[in-house]
N, CA, C and O of each residue as an XYZ file, in Angstrom:
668
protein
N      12.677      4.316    -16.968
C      12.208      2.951    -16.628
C      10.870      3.036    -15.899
O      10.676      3.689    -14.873
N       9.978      2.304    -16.547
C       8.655      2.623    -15.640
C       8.311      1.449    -14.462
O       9.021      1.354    -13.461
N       7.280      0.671    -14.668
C       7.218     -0.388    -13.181
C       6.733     -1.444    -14.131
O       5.922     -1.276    -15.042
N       7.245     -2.379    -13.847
C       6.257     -4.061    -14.327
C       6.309     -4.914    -12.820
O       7.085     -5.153    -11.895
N       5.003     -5.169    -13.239
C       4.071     -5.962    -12.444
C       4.007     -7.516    -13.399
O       3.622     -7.711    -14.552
N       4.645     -8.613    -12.197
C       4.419     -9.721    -12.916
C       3.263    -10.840    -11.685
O       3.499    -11.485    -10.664
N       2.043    -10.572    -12.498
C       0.725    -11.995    -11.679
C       0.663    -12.970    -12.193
O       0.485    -13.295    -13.367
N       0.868    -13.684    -10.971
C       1.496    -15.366    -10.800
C       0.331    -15.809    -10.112
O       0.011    -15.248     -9.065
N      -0.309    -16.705    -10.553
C      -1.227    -17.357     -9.505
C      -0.559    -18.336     -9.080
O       0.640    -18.556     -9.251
N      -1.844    -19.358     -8.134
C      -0.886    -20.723     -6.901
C      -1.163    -21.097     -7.999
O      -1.830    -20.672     -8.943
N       0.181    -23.041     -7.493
C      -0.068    -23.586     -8.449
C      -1.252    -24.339     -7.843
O      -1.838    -24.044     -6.801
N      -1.548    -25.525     -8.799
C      -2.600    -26.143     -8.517
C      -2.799    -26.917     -6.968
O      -1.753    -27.341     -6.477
N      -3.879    -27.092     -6.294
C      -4.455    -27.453     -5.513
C      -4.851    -28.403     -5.147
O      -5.926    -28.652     -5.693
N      -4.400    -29.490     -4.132
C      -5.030    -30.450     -3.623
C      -6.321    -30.295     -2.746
O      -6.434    -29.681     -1.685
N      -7.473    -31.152     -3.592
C      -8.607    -31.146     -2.931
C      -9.294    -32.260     -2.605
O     -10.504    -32.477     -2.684
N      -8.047    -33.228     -2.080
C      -8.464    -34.403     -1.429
C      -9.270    -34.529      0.158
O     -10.040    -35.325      0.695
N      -8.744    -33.539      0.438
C      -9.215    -33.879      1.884
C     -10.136    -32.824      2.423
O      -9.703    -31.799      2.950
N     -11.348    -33.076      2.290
C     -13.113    -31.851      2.459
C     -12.801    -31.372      3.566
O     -13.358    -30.294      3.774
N     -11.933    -31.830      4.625
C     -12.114    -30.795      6.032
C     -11.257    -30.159      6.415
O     -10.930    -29.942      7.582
N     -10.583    -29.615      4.996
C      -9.332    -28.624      5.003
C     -10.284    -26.799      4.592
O     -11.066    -26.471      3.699
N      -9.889    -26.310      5.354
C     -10.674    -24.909      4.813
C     -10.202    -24.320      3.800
O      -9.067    -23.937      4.084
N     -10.424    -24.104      2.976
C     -10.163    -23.010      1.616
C      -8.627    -23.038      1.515
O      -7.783    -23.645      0.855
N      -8.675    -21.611      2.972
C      -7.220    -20.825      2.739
C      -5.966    -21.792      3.352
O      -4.796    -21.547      3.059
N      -6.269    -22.684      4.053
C      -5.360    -24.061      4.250
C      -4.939    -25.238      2.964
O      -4.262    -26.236      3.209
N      -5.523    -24.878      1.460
C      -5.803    -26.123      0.769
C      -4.209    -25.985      0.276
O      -3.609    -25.083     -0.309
N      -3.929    -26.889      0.625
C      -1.957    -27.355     -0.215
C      -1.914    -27.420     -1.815
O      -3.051    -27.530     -2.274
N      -1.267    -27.395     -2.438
C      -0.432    -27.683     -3.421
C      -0.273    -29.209     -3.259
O       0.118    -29.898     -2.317
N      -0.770    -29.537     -4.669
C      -0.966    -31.162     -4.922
C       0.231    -31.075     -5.564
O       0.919    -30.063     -5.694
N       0.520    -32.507     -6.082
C       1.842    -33.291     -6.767
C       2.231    -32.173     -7.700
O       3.346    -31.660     -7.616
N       1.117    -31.687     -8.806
C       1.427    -30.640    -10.085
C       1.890    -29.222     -9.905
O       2.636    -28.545    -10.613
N       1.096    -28.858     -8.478
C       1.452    -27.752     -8.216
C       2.795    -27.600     -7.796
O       3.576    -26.733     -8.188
N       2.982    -28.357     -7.102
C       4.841    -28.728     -6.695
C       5.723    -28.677     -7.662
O       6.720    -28.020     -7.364
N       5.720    -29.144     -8.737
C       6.110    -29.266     -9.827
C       6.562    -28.775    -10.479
O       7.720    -28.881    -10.882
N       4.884    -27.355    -11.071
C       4.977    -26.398    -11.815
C       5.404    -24.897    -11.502
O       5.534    -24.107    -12.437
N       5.555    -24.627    -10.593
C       5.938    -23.864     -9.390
C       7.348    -23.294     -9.819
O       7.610    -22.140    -10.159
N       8.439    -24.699     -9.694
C       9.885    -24.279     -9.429
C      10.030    -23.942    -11.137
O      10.943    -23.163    -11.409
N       9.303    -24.403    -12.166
C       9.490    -24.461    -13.574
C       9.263    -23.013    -14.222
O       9.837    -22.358    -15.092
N       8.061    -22.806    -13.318
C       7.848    -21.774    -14.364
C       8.601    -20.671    -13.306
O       8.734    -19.595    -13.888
N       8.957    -20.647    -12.373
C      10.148    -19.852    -11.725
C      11.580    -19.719    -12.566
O      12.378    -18.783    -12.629
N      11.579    -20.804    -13.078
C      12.997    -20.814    -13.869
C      12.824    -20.396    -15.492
O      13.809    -20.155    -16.191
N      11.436    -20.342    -16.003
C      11.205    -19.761    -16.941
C      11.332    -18.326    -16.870
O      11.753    -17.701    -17.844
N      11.001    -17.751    -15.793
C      11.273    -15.885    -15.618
C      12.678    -16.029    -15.589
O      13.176    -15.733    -16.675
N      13.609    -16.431    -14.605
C      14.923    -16.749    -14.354
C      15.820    -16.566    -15.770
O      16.756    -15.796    -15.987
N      15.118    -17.666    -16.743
C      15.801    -17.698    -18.018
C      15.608    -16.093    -18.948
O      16.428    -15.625    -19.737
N      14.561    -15.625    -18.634
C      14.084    -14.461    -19.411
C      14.747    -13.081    -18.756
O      14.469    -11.977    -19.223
N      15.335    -13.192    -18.023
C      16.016    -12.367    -16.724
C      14.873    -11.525    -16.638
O      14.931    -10.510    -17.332
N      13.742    -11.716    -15.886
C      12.521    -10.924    -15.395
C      12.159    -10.994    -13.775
O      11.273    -10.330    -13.235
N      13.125    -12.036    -13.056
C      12.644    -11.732    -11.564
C      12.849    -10.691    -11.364
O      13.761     -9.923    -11.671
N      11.483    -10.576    -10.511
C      11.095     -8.998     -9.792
C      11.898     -9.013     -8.467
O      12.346    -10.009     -7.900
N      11.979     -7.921     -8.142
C      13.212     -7.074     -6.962
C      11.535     -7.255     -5.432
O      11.731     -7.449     -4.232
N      10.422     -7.131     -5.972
C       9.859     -7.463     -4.779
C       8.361     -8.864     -4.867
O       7.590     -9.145     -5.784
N       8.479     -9.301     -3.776
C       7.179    -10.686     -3.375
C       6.457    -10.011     -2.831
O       6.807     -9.340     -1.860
N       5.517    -10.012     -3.210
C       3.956    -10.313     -2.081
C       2.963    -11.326     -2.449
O       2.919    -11.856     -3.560
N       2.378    -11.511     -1.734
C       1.387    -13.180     -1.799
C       0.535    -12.844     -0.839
O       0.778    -12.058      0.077
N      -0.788    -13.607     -1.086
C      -1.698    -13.966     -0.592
C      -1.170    -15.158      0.705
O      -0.274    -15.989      0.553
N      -1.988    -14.959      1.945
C      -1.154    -15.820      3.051
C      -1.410    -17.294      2.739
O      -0.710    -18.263      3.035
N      -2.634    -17.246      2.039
C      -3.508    -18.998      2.305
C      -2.363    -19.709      1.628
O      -1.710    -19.045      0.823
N      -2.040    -20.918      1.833
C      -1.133    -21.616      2.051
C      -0.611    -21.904      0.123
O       0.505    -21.756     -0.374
N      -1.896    -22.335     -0.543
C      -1.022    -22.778     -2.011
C      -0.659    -21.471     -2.193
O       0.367    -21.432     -2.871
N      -1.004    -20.516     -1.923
C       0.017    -19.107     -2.812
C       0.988    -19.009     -2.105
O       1.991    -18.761     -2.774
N       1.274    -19.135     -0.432
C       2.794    -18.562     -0.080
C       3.422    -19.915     -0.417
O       4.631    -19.954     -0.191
N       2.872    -21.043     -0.911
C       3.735    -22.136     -0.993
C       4.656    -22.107     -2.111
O       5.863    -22.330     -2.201
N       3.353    -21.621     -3.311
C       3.894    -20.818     -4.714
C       5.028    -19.970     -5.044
O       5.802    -19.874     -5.996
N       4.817    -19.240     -3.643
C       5.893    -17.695     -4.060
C       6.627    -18.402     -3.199
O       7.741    -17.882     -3.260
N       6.663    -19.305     -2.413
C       8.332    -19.491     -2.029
C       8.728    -20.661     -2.197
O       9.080    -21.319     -1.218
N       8.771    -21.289     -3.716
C       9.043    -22.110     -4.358
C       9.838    -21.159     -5.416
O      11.045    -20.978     -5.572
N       8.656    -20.600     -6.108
C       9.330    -19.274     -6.947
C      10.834    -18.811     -6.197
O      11.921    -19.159     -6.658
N      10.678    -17.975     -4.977
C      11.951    -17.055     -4.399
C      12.872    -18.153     -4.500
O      14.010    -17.852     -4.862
N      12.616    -19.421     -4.247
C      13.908    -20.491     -4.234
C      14.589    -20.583     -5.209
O      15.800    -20.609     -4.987
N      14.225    -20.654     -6.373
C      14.340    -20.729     -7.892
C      15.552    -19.286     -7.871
O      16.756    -19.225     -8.121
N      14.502    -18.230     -7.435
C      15.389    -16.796     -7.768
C      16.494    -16.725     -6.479
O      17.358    -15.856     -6.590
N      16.512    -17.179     -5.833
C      17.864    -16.885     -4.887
C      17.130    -15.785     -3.821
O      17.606    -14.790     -3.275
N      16.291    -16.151     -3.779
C      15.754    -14.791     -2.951
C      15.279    -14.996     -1.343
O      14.208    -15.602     -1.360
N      15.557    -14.804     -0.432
C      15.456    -15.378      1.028
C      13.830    -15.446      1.250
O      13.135    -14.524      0.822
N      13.277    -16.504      1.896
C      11.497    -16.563      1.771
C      11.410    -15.313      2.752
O      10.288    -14.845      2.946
N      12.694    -14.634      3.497
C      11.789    -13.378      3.988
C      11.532    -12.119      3.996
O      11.277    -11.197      4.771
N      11.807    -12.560      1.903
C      11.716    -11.447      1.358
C       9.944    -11.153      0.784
O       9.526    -10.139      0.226
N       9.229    -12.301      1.117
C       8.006    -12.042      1.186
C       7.194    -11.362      1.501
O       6.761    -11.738      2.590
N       6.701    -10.508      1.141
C       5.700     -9.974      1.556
C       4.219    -10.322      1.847
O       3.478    -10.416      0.868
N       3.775    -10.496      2.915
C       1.919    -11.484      2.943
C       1.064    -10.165      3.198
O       1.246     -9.243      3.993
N       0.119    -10.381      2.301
C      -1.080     -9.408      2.196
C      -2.161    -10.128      2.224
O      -2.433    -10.979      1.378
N      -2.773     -9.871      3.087
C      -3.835    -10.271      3.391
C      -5.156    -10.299      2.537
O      -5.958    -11.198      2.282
N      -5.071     -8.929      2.185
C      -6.106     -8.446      1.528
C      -6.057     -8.912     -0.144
O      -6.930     -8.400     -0.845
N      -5.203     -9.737     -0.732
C      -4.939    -10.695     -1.469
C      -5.666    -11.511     -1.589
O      -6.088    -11.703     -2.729
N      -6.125    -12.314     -0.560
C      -6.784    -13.491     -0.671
C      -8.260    -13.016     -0.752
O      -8.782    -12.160     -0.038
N      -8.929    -13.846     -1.917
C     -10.311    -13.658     -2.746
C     -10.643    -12.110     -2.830
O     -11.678    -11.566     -2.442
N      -9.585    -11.546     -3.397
C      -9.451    -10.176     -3.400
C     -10.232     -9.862     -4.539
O     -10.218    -10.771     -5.368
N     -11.029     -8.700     -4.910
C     -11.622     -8.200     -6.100
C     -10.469     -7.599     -6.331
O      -9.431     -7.696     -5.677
N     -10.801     -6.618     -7.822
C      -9.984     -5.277     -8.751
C      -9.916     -4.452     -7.739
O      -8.883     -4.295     -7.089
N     -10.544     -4.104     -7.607
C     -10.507     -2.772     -6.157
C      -9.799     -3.176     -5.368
O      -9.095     -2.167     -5.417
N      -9.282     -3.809     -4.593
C      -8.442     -4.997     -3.151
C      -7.254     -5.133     -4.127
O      -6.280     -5.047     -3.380
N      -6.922     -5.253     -5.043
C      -5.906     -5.997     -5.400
C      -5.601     -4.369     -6.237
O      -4.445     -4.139     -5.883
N      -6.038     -3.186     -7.126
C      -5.592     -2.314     -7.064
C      -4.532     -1.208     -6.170
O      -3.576     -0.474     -6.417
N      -5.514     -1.681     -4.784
C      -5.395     -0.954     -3.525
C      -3.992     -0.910     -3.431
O      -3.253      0.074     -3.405
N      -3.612     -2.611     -3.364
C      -2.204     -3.065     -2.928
C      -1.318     -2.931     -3.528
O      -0.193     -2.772     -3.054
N      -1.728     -2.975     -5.316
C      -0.275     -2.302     -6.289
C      -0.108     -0.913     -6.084
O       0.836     -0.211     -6.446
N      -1.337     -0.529     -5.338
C      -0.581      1.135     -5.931
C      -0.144      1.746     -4.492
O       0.068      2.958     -4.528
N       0.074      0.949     -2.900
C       0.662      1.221     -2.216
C       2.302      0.537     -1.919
O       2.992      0.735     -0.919
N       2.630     -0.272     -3.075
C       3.748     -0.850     -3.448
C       5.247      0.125     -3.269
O       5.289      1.006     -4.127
N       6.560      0.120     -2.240
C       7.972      1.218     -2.290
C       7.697      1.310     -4.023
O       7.174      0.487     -4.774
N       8.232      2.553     -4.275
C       8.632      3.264     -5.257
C       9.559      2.658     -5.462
O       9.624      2.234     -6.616
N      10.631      2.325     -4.601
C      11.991      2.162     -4.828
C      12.036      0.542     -5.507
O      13.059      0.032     -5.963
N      10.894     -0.017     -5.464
C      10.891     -1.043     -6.315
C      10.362     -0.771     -7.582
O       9.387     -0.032     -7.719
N      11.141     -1.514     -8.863
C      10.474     -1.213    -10.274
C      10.013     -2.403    -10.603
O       9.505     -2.285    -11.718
N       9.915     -3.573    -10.193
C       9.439     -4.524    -10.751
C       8.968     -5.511     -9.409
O       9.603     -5.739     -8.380
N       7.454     -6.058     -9.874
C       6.928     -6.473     -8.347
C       6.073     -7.995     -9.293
O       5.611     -8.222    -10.412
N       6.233     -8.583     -8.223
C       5.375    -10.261     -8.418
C       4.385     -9.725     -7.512
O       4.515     -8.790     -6.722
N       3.198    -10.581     -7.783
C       1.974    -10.710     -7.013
C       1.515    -12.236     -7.031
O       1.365    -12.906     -8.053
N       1.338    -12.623     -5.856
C       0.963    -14.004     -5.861
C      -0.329    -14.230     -5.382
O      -0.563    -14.260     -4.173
N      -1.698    -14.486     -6.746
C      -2.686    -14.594     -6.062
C      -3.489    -15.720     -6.443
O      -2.973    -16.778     -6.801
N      -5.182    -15.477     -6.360
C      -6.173    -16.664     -6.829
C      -6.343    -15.736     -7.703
O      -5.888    -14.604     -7.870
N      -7.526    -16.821     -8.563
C      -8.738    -16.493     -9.545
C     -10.123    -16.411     -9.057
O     -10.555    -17.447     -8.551
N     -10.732    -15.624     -9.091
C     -10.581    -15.337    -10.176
C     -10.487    -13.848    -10.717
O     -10.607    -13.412    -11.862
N     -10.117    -12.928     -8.966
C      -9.496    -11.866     -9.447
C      -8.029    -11.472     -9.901
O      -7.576    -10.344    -10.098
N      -7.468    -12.586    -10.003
C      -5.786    -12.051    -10.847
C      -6.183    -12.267    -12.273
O      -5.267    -11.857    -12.985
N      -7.251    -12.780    -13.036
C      -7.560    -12.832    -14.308
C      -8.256    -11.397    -14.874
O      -7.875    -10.701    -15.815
N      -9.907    -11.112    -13.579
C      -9.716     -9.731    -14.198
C      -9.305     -8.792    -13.705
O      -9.867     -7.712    -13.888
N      -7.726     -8.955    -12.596
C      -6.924     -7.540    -12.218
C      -6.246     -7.534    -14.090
O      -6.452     -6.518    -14.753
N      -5.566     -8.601    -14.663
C      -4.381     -8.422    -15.522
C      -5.789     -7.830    -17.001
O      -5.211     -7.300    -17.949
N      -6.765     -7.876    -17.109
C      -7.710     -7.346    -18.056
C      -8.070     -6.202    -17.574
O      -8.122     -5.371    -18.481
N      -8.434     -5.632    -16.222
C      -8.241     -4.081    -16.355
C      -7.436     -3.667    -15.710
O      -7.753     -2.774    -14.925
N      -6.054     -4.131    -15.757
C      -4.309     -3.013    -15.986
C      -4.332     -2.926    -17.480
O      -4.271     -1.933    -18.205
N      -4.411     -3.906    -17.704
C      -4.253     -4.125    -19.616
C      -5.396     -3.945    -20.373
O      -6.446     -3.542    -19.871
N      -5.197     -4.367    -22.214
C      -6.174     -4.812    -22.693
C      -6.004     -6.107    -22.704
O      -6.863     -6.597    -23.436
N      -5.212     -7.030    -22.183
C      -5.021     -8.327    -22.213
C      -5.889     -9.017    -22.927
O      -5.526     -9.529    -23.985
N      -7.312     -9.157    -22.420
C      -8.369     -9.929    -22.518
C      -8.282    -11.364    -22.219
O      -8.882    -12.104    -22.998
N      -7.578    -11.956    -21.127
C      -7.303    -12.976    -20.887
C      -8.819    -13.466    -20.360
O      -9.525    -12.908    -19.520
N      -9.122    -14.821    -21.203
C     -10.234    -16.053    -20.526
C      -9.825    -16.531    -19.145
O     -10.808    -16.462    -18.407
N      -8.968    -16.898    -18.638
C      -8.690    -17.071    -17.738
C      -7.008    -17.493    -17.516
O      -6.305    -17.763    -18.490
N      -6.434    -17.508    -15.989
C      -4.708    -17.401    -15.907
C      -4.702    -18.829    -15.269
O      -4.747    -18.925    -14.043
N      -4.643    -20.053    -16.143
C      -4.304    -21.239    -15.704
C      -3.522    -20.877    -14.296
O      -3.012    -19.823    -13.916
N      -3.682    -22.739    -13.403
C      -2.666    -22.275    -11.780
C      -1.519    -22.256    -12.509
O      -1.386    -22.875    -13.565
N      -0.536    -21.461    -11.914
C       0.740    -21.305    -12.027
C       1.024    -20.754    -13.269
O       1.999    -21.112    -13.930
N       0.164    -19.827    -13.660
C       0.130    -18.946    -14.891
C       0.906    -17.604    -14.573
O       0.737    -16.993    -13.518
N       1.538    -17.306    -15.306
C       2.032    -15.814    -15.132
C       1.960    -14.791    -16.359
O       2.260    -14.980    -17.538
N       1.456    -13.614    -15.701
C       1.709    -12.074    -16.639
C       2.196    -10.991    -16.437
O       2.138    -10.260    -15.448
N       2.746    -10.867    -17.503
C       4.369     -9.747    -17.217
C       3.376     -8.596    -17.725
O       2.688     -8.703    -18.740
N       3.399     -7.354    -16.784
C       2.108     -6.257    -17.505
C       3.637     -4.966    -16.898
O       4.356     -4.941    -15.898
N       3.504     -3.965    -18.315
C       4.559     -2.874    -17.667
C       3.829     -1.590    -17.951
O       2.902     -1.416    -18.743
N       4.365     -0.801    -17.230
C       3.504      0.509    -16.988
C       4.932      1.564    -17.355
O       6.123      1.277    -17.237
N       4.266      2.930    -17.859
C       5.098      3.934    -17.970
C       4.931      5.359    -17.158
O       4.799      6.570    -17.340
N       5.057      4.102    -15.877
C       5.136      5.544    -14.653
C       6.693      4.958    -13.777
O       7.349      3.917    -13.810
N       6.799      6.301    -13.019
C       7.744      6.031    -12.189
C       7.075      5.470    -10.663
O       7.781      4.699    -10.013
N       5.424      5.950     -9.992
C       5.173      5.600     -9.322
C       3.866      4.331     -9.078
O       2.855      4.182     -9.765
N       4.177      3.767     -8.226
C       2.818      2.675     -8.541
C       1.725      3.216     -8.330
O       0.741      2.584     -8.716
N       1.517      4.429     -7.718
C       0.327      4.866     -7.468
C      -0.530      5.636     -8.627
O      -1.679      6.074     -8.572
N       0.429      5.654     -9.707
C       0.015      6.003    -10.755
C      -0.964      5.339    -11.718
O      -1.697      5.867    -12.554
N      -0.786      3.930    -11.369
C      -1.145      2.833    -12.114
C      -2.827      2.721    -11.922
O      -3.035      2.495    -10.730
N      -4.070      2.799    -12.660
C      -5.413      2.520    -13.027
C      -5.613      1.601    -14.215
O      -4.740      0.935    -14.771
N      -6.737      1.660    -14.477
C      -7.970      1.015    -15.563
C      -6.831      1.223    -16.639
O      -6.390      2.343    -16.897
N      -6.357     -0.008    -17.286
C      -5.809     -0.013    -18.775
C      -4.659      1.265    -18.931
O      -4.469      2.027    -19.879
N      -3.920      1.161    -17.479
C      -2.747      1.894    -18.534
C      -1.683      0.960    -18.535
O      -0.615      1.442    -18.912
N      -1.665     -0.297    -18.208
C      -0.754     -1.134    -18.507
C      -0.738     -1.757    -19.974
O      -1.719     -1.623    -20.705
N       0.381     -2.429    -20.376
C       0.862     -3.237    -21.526
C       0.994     -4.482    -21.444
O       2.065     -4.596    -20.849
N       0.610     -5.507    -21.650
C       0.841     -6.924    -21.640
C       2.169     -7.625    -22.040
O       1.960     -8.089    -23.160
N       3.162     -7.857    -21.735
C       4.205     -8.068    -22.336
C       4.513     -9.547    -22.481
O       5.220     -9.983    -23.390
N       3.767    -10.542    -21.242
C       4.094    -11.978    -21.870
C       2.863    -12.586    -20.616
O       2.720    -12.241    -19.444
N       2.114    -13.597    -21.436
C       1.355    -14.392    -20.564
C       1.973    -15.825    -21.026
O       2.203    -16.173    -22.184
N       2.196    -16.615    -19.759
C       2.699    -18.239    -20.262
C       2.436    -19.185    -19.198
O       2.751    -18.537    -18.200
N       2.112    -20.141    -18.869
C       1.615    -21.243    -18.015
C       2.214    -22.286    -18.478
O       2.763    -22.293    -19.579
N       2.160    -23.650    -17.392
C       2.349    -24.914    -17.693
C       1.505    -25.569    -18.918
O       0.275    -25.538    -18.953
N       2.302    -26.153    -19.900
C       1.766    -26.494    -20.870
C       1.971    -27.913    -21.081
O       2.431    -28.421    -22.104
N       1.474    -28.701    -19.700
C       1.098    -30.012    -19.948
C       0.761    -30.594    -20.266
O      -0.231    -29.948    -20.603
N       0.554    -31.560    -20.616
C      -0.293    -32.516    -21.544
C      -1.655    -32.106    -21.101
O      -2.625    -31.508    -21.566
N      -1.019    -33.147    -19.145
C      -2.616    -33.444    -18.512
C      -3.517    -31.829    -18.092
O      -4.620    -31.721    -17.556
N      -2.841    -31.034    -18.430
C      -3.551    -29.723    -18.146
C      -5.590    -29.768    -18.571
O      -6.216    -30.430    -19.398
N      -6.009    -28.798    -17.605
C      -7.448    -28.832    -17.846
C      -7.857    -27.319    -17.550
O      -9.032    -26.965    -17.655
């Protein structure tokens, strides 16, 4: 059994109110929404991961513990990484490949627009971009995460909210 890595970005973002800072911006009506759904879409596929980590700023831990609700999973099974938030490939490498061993399957809860090109160089994905509340199931054929670089992952499922009002 090797490791899969599943990247989840927040869901979408309320940007009503200008004198909210960045990493404070909430989860609007959709993001609320799409959150518990596409949580129950992994659920149905039996793919929840055994570990959380997230970015602290508020729509991603709001994300991943909407998600853990869905999976039965206590919010303090979270993990917050800091170094997540507006993380490059390098920052967001760093953190999969210091991931327990003893976990084989890990969520990452981040932004864009480095969770679009972390999942293009684990993979050949070639993803344009990971709509909010997009997820990709990428699996690797190692036993350790530290094993994991440039394209040795596999893409196994990319899927997002497929709303009407989507943009």
């Amino acid at each position: 059994m090797g490791k899969q890595l599943l990247l989840i970005r927040h869901g979408k973002s309320d940007w009503g109110n200008s004198h909210i800072s960045d990493f404070d911006r909430p989860l609007n009506a959709r993001g609320l929404r799409n959150a518990p759904e596409m949580a129950d879409r992994i659920l149905k596929k039996d793919q929840v991961p055994q570990l959380l980590v997230s970015s602290p700023a508020v729509r991603a831990l709001t994300t991943a513990k909407y998600f853990a609700e869905v999976w039965n999973k206590p919010l303090t099974q979270i993990q917050e990484e800091t170094s997540i938030y507006e993380a490059n490939v390098t920052a967001l490498l760093n953190v999969l490949n210091k991931l327990s061993d003893k976990h084989d399957t890990a969520a990452l809860f981040g932004h864009n627009p480095g969770l679009t090109e972390f999942a293009n160089y684990l993979s050949s994905a070639n993803l344009y971009n990971i709509p909010t509340c997009g997820t990709v199931l990428i699996e690797f054929p190692f036993e350790k995460w530290a094993q994991i670089s440039h394209h040795t992952g596999n893409l196994l499922a990319f899927d997002f909210p497929k709303s009407a009002d989507e943009d």
